[in-house]
VMD Tcl script that draws the C-alpha trace (Angstrom):
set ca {
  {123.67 90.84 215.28}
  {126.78 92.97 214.84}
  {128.36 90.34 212.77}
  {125.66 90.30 210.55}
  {125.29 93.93 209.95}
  {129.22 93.83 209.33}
  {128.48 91.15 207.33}
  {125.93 93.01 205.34}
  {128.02 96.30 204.60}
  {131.05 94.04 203.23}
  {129.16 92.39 200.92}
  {127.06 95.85 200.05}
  {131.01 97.45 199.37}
  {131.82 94.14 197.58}
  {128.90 94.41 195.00}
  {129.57 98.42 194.74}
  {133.01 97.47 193.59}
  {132.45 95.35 191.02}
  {129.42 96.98 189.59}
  {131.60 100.29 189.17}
  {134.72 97.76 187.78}
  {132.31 96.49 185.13}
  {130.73 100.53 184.26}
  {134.52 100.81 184.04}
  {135.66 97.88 181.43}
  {132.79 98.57 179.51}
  {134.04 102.51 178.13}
  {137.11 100.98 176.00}
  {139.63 103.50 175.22}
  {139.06 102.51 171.41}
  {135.84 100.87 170.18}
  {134.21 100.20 166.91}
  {131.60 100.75 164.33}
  {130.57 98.24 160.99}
  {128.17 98.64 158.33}
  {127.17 95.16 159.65}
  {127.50 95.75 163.41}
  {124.96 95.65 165.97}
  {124.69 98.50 168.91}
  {124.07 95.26 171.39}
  {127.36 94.15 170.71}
  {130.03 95.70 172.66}
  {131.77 97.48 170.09}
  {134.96 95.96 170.35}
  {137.05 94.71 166.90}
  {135.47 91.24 166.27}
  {131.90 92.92 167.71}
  {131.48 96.27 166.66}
  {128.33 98.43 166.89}
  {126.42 99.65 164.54}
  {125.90 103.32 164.85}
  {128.00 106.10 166.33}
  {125.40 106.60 169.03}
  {125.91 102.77 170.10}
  {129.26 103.00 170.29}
  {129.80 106.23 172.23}
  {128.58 105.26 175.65}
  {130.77 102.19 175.76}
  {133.95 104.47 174.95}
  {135.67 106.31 177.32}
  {136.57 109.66 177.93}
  {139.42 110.86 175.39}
  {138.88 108.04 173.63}
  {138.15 107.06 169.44}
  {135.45 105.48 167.88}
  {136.74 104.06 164.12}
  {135.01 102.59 161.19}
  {135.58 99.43 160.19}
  {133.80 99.18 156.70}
  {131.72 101.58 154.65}
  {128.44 102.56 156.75}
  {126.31 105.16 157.27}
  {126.43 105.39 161.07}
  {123.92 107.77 161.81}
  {123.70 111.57 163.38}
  {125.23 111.34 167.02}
  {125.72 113.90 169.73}
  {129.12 114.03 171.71}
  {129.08 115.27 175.13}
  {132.68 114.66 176.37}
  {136.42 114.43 174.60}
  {136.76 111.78 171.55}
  {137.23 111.56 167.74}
  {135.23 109.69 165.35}
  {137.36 108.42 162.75}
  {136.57 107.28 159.30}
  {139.50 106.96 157.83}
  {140.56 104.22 155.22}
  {136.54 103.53 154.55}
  {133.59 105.18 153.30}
  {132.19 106.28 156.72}
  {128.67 108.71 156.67}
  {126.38 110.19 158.40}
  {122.82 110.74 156.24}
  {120.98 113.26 158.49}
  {117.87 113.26 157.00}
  {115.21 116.39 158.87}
  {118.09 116.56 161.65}
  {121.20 117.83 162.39}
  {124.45 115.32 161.95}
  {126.49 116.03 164.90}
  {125.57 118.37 167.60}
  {128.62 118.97 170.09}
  {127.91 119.54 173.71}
  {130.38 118.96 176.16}
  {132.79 121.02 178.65}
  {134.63 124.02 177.96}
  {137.52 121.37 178.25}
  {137.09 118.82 176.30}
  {138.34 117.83 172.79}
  {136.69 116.65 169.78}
  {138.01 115.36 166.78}
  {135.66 114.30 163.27}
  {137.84 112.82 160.71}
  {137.52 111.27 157.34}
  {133.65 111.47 157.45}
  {131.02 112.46 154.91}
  {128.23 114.16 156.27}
  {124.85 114.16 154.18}
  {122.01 116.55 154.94}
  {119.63 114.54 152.47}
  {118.68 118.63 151.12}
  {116.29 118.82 154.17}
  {119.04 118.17 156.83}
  {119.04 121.07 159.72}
  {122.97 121.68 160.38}
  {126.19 119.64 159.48}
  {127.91 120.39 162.65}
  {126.31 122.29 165.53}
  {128.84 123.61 168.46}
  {127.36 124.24 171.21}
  {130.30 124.16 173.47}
  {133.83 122.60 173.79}
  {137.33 123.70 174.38}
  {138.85 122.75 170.57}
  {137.19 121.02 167.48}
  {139.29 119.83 164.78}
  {137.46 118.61 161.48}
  {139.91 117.03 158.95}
  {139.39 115.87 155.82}
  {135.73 115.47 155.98}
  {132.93 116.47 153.17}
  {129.29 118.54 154.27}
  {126.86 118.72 152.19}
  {123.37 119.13 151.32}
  {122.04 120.68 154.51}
  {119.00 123.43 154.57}
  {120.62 125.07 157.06}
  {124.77 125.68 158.11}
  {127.13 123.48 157.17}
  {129.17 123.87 160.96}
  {127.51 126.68 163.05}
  {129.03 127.37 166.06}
  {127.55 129.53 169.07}
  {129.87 128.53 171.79}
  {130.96 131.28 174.15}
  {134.00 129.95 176.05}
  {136.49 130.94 173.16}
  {136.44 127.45 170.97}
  {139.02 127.04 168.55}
  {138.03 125.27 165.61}
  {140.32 124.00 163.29}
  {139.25 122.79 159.41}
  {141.54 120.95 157.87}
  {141.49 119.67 154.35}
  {137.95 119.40 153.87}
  {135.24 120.37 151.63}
  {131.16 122.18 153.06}
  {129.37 122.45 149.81}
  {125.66 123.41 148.61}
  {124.16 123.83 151.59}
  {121.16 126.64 152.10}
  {122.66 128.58 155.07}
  {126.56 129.28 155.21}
  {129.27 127.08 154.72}
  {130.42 128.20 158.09}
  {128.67 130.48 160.79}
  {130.03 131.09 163.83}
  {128.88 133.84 166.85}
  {130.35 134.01 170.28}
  {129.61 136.37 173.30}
  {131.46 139.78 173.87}
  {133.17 138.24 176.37}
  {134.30 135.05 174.64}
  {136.58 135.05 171.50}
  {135.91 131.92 168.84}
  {138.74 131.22 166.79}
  {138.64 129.29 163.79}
  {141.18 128.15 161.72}
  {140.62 127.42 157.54}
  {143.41 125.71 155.42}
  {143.28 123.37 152.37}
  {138.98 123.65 152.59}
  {136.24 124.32 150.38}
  {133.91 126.48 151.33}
  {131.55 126.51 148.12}
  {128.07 126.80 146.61}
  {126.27 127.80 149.77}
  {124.74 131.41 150.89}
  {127.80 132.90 152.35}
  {130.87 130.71 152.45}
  {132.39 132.05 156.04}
  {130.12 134.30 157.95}
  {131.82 135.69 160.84}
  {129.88 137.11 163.39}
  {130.33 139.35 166.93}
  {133.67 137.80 168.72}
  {134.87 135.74 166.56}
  {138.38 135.42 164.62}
  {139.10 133.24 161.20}
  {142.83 133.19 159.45}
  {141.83 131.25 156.26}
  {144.40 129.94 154.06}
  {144.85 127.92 150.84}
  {141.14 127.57 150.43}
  {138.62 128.11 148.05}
  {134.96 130.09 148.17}
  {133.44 129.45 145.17}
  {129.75 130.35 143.89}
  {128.28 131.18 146.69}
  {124.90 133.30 146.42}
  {125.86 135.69 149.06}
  {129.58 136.51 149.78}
  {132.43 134.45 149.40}
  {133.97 135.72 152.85}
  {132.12 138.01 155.03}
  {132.95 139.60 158.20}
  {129.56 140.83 159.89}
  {128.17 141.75 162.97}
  {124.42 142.34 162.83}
  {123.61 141.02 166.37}
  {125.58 143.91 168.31}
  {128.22 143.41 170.91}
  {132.17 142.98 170.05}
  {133.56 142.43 166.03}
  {134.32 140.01 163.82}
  {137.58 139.96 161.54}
  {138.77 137.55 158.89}
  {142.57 137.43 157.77}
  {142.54 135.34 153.99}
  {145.83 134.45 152.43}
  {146.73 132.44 149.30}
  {143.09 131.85 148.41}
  {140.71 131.95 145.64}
  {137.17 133.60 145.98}
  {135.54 133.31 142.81}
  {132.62 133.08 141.30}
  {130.47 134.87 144.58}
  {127.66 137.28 144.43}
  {129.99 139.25 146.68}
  {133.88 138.09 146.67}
  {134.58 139.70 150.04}
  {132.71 142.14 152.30}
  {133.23 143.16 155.73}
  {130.56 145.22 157.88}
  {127.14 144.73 159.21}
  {125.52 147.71 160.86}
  {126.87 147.30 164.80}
  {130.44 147.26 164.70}
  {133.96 147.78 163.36}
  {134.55 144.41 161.25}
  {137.50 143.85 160.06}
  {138.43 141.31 156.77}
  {142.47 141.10 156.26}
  {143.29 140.25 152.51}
  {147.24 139.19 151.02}
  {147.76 137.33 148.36}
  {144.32 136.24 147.09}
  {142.87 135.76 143.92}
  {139.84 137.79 143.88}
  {137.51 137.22 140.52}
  {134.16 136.41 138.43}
  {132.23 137.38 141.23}
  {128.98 139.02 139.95}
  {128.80 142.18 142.03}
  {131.74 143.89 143.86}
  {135.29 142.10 144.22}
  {135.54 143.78 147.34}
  {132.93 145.58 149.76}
  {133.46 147.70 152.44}
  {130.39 148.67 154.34}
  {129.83 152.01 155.07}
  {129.62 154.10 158.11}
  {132.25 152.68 159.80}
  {131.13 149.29 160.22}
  {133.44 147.27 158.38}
  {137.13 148.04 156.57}
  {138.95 145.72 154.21}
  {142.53 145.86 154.90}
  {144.90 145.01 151.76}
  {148.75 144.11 151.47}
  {147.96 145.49 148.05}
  {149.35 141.70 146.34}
  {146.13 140.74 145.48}
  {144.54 139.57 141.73}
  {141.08 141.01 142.15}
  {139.39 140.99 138.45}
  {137.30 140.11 135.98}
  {134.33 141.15 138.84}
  {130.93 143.39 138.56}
  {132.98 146.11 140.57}
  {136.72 145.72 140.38}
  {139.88 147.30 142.04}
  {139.16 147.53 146.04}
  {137.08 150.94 147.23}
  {137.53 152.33 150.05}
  {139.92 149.18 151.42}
  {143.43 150.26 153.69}
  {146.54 149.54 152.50}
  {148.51 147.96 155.12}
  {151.17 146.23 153.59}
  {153.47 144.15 152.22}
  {155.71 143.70 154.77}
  {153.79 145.61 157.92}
}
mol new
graphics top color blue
foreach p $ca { graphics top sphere $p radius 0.5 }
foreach p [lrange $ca 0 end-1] q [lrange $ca 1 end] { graphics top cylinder $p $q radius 0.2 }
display resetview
């Protein structure tokens, strides 16, 4: 009887071994998508899948998931580290009545979207929704077309998100929209983008931190750049250099009605925007800091009211 039982366990441990070796083989490090694939398959090279949601649970974590061919490869939510590359094809997303990708992982994990074109179909919900992660990069992608926020981030562990070289256009809500908790900074990163033709291009909101450079915020119907707080709590500031904001209802404003916002402006060119160049809220909710090297004309309101030199060279 005892050998039996023994019997019994080693061939229970046996089976528990290679069950967990095949969970195991089947997360590749690198896996596959094709306009032609199937999500049966197991997304490797010669059998990719066909959507990004197929081919995330048979990649591991810290691992990529890469086009193959043109595709649209459908909205996907990513709960742990990995990048979705489309580089080298036409890679999309068309999230028609939902949101593209909604981020939800650890306060330690990484995510990386690159070379992707993200299509809200005009009744889309969000581009990009963060609801937590340690650091997401976007590079070189396109958003468009959503009713709501191009990215919109609420995470409250201090994300860093970094845009790089990439365009959110004509979309209802802002280009970017980002809010964190009093107790948890969001930093976020702008250079080479375009943030243009939505309702505010970047809307920074309590706790959070943008340094914007090289980029554009074009004809947007609220503000081109716009440090706010309306929702109470800790401030929002926004340093812009080398930019052009053009072409706005607002060009820049900072202040809500809670708290000291704070939007830092060298070197911009500030013009054509139908109302005010420059707005500083009153009551102490908001200042505009200048290095006085900015081109602001050609707006409603020129010249900068009521902004604080601090600069060049400080």
């Amino acid at each position: 009887m005892n050998t039996f039982r023994f019997t019994i366990k080693v061939l229970a441990i046996a089976i528990f071994t290679v069950a967990f070796a095949s969970i195991t083989q089947a997360q590749a490090s690198r896996t596959w998508v094709s306009g032609v694939g199937d999500d049966a398959n197991p997304c490797s090279r010669t059998a990719p899948c066909k959507t990004w949601a197929g081919a995330i649970s048979k990649t591991a974590n810290c691992g990529e998931i890469d086009a193959l061919d043109p595709g649209g490869f459908g909205a996907v939510t990513i709960t742990k580290s990995i990048t979705l590359d489309g580089t080298g094809t036409f890679a999309s997303i068309l999230a028609s009545l939902t949101t593209g990708i909604i981020i939800n992982a650890t306060a330690t994990d990484v995510i990386t979207i690159r070379g992707l074109s993200i299509n809200g179909f005009c009744n889309g919900i969000q581009g990009i929704n963060i609801l937590q992660a340690k650091t997401v990069n976007v590079e070189d992608c396109v958003i468009f077309r959503f009713s709501g926020n191009g990215i919109t981030s609420t995470d409250n562990n201090g994300l860093k998100l970094n845009v790089r070289n990439s365009v959110i256009r004509d979309n209802g809500g802002d280009g970017i929209n980002a809010v964190a908790a009093v107790a948890g900074l969001a930093r976020i990163t702008l250079l080479s983008c375009g943030l243009n033709g939505n309702a505010n291009g970047i809307h920074a909101r309590s706790g959070v931190v943008v340094s914007a450079t090289d980029s554009t915020f074009a004809g947007n119907s609220a503000a081109g750049v716009f440090a706010d707080n309306t929702v109470g709590g800790s401030f929002a500031v926004i340093r812009v250099q080398r930019s052009q904001i053009t072409s706005n209802a607002t060009g820049v404003q900072a202040g809500g009605t809670a708290a000291a916002n704070v939007v830092e402006i060298s070197q911009n060119i500030i013009s054509f925007n139908t109302g005010n160049g420059v707005l500083v809220a009153g009551g102490g909710a908001g200042s505009v800091e200048t290095f006085t090297n900015n081109d602001i004309q050609g707006n409603g309101t020129n010249g900068c009211p009521g902004c604080t030199p601090s600069g060049p060279g400080q």
